[in-house]
N, C-alpha and C positions, 0 to 999 in steps of 0.2 A: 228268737227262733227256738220253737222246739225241739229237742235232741231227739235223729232218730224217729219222727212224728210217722205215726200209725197210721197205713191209708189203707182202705181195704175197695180193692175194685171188684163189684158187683157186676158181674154181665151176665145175657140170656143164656147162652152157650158157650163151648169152647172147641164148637169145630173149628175145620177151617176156612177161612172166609176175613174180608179188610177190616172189622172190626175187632174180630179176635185177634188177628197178628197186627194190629195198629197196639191193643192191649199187650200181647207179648213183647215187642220192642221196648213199648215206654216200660215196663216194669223191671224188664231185665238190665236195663239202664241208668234206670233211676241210681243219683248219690246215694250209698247206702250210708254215709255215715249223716244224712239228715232224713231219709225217706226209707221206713221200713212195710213193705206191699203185702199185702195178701190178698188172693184173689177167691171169687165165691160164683160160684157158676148154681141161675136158677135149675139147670138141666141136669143131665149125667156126665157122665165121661167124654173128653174129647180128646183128639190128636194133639190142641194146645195144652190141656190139661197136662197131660205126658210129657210135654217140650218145657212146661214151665217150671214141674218137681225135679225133669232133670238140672236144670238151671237154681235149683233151692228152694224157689217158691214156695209158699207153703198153697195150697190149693183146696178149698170145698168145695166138692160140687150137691148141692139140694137133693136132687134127682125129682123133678116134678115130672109129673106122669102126664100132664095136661096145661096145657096154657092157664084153666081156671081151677087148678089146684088150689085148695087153701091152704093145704097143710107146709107148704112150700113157704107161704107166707109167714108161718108160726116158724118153722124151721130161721127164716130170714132173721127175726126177731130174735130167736135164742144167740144166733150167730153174730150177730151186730152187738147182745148186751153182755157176751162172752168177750170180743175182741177188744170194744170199748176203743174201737178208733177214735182220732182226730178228723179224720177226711173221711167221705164216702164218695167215690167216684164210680158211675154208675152208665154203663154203656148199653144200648139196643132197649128198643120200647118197652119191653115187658120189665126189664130192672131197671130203668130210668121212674117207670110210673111204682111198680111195689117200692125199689131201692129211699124214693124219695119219703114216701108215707112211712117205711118202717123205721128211716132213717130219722125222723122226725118225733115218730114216736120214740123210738131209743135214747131221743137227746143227742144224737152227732151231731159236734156244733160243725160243721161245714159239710155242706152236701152239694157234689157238682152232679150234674146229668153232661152224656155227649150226644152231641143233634149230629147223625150221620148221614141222614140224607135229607130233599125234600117231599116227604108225603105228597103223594098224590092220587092215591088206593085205597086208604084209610083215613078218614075225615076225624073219625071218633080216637086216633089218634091223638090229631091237632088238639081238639078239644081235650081230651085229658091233660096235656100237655100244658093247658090254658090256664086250668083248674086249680091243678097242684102248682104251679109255680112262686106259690108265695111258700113253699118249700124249700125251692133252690136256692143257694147263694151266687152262683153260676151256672149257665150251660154254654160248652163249648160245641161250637160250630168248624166243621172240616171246610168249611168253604164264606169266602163273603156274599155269595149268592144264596148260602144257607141260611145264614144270620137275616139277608133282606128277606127271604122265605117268611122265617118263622113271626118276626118283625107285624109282615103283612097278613101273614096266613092264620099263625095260633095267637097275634096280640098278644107277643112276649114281649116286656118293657126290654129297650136297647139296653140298656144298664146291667141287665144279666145274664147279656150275650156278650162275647167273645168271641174270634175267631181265631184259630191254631192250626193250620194244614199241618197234613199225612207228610214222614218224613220216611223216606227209605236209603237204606246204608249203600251205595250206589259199587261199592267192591263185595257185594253179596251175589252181584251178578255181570259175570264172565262169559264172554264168548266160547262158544266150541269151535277147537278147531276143525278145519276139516274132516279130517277122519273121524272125530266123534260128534259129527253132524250128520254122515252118512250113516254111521251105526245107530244113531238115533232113528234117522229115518226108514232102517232096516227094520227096528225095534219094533216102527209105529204102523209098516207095512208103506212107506208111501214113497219109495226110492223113486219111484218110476214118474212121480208127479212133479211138472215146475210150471208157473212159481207157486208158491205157499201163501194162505192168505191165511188169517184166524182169529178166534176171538178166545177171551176166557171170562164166563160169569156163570152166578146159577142162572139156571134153567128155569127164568120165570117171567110174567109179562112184562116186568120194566124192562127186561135187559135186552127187547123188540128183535132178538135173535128171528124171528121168522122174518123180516123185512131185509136181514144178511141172508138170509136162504134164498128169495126173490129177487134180492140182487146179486147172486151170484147166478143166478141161472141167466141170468143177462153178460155177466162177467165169462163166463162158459162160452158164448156163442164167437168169441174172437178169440181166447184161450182157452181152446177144449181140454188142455193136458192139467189146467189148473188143480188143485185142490186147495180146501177147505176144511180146518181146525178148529174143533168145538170143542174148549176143555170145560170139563163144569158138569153139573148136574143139580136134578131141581125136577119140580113139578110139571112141567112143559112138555118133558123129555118127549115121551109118547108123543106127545102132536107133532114135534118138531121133527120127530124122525118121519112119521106117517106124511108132514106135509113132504119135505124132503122127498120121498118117492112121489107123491103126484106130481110135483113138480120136472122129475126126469133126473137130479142132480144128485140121487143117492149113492151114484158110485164114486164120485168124487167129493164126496163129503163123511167127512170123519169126525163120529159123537166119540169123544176120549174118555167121557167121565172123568170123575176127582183124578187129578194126579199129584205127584210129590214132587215131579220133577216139569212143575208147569213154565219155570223161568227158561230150561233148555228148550222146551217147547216152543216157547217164545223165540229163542234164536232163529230158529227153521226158517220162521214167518218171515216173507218179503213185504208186507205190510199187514200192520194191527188194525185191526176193526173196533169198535165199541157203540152198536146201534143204539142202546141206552133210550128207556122215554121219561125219563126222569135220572138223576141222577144226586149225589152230594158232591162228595170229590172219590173220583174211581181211580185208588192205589195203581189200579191194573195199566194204566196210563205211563206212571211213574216208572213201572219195573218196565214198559215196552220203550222209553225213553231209554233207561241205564241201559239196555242192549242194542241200541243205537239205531232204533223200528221209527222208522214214521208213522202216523196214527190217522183214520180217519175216523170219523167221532159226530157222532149226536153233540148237539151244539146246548147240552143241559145242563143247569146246575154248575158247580164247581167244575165241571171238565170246559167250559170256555174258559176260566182260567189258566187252564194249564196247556192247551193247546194255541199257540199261536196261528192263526188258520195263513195258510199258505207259507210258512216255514217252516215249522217243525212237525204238519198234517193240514188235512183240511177238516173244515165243519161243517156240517148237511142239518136240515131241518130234520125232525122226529119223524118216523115212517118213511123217508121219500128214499126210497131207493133204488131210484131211478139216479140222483145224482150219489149215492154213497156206490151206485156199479161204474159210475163217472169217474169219481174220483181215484177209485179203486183200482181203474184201465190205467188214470193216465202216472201213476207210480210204477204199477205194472212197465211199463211201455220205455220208461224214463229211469236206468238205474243212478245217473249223477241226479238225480233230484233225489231218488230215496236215500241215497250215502249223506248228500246236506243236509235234508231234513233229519233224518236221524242224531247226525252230530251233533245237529241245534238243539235236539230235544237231549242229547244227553248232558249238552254244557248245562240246558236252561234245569234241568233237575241236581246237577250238581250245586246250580248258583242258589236255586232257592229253596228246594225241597229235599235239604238233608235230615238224616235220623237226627243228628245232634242240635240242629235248629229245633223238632219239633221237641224233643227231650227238656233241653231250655228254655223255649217258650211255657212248656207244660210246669216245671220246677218256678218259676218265677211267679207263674197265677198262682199257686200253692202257697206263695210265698207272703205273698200277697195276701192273701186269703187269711192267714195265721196271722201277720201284722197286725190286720184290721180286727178280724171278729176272736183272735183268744189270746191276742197282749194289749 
């Protein structure tokens, strides 16, 4: 085993979002007397950027002006034969695809990519994906519906898939008490509304936020006092606000935008939504389990894993939201059902989906990885 062995993690950005703080965790955790990180962001500055110098990290970011910068590319290359890692672990398409090729070129003898979701938007994607993969020595899959994905979809040999779920620290997220669940809801302007429903994703067509808008406007007709929690932003924004008024339900519906304090947010809510049309494994599942939410959920991807339908949430096909305002009523309607299910969902993420499982799991491929290809 190498002392100390040099991994340098490659990702697109370092805003905020499940890729980036899936990155933040595993690095800030990582053994530092076997695994020393640095991390290299093709973009500019982000919120993780900031979150991970303060933690030690040592941090680059590229700053590409454009998706098909090339100069980002040469930048990539000085930076890999400056670092001279062991590992290159490489997250989100645009550095899983340069990450691999420069990484290749550079001579890093071990290069993983992470497959985070399942494409289903971008085909030329899959294909590049296809192409390079006699690059990779691994790609890690968030989900085993990801790995059959890629399997079936981009004709990646099983051999260089793996699967490793999202872990999250489940004492990262605490209930408010009362009084600062009211002051929250003073904050957000919505004292006056019960129950609470909500979601939180960007703001883009996978995450089928307009099919929660139409089905709340059905959920509205039996609980007019209701409201509705949109954290997130994204490219949608504008439609989804514009549909939102046609539809009649703009005043009981509330676009949050980014926030810092999206897990408090998460407490308010008497049930979690996640319309999703595609999905990998959605973190946002996990954090609405540790606060003890029942979840109704698109039945996609990595999140039928994690939802047990009818105890810890239920699962609706893609768009139908005729039954996700179903389901949504009868939680509404049934508070001993959303106290069990919640429980269930916070035991079942305590039993399987800890930080220090995914930490472990991730330290062992690594280990692995150095075994076989550099002793």
């Amino acid at each position: 085993m190498i002392k100390a062995c040099r991994i340098v993690y490659l990702i697109t950005e370092l805003d905020v979002g499940g890729a980036e703080n899936s990155l933040y965790q595993l690095v800030t955790h990582l053994n530092p007397q076997k695994f020393s990180p640095v991390v290299c962001s093709l973009d500019g500055k982000g919120k993780i950027a900031e979150k991970l110098r303060d933690r030690g990290i040592e941090v680059a970011c590229l700053g590409a002006k454009s998706k098909f910068d090339i100069t980002v590319f040469l930048k990539l290359i000085k930076f890999l034969k400056r670092q001279r890692p062991q590992i290159l672990h490489t997250y989100l398409f645009h550095a899983n695809f340069l990450g691999r090729i420069a990484g290749w070129i550079c001579n890093v003898p071990i290069i993983i990519s992470s497959v985070r979701v399942m494409e289903k938007e971008k085909a030329h994607h899959l294909y590049l994906d296809m192409f390079t993969q006699w690059m990779v020595d691994k790609e890690i899959c968030v989900s085993k519906e990801v790995e059959k994905f890629m399997i079936k979809s981009a004709h990646i040999s099983p051999s260089k898939l793996t699967t490793i779920y999202n872990g999250i620290n489940t004492s990262d997220f605490l209930s408010l008490n009362d009084e600062g669940k009211n002051k929250k809801k003073g904050e957000l302007s919505i004292s006056g509304f019960n129950p609470v429903i909500g979601t939180i994703a960007r703001l883009t067509t996978q995450k089928g936020i307009r099919y929660l808008l139409e089905a709340f406007r059905i959920i509205l007709k039996d609980f007019p006092n209701c409201c509705l929690l949109i954290v997130g932003q994204g490219p949608r924004e504008r439609e989804l606000k514009t549909l939102s008024g046609e539809l009649g339900i703009s005043s009981n519906v509330k676009f949050l935008g980014f926030r810092e304090d999206a897990a408090e947010i998460i407490d308010l809510m008497d049930v979690f939504v996640l319309p999703s049309l595609w999905e990998g494994m959605p973190n946002v599942v996990l954090e609405a389990y540790a606060l003890g939410k029942p979840v109704v959920a698109t039945g996609v991807g990595g999140t039928r894993e994690i939802i047990k339908d009818g105890e810890t949430g239920f699962l609706i096909s893609s768009c139908d939201w005729k039954h996700l305002a179903q389901y949504v009523k009868l939680l509404i309607e049934n508070p001993q059902m959303r106290g069990e299910f919640g429980a269930r969902g916070r035991e079942f993420v305590n039993n399987n989906f800890s930080l220090d499982k995914m930490i472990k799991d991730t330290e062992t491929l690594y280990e692995e990885l150095i075994n076989n290809i550099l002793q």
